[in-house]
DRENTORMI-59809 format. One line per 3 residues: their letters; for each residue x, y, z of C-alpha. Coordinates in steps of 0.25 Angstrom, whole numbers, plus 5000, padded with zeros to 4 digits. Layout:
<rs>
a> X:Y:Z; ...
</rs>
This chain:
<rs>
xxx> 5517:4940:4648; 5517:4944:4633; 5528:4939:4629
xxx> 5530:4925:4635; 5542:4924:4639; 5540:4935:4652
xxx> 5551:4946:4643; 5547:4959:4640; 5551:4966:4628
xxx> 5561:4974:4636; 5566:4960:4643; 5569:4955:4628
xxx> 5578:4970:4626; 5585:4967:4638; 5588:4952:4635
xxx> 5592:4956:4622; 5600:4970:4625; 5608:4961:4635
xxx> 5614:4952:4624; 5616:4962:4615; 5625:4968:4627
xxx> 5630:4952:4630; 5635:4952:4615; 5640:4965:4615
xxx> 5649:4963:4630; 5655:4948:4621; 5657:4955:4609
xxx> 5665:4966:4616; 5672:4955:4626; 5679:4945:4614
xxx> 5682:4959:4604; 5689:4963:4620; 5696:4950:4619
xxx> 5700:4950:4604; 5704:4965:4607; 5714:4961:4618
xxx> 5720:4950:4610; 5724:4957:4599; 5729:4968:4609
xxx> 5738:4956:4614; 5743:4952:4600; 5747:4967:4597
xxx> 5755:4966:4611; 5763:4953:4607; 5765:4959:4593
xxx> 5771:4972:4599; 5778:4964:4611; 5786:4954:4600
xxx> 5790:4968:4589; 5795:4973:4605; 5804:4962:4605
xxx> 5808:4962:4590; 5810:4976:4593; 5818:4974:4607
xxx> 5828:4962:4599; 5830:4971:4589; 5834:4984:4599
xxx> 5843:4973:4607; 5852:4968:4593; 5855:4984:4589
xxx> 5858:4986:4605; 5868:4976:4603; 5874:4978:4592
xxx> 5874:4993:4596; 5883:4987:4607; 5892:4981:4598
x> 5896:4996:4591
</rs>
């Protein structure tokens, strides 16, 4: 065994090619993750300017009412 520890040349490309993939598939997994919560921030900004927008529909409904 020329190298000592029984690895090839190619065994070393693989080992390494395998945590280039590993840091790949974690970097992808947490900017998913950070992705999703700023998707869930927009949703509870849009949802409370719904309800802004709802009160404000109901105070002309009513006051329309009283005409």
């Amino acid at each position: 065994m020329p190298y000592g520890s029984g690895m090839t040349i190619g065994g070393w490309i693989s080992v390494i090619m395998g945590l280039v993939i590993l840091a790949i598939m974690v970097f992808g997994f947490f900017q998913g993750v950070k992705l999703l919560n700023s998707i869930k921030m927009e949703v509870a900004e849009l949802r409370r300017e719904v309800d802004e927008i709802r009160d404000g529909v109901e105070e002309v409904r009513k006051k329309l009412e009283e005409v």
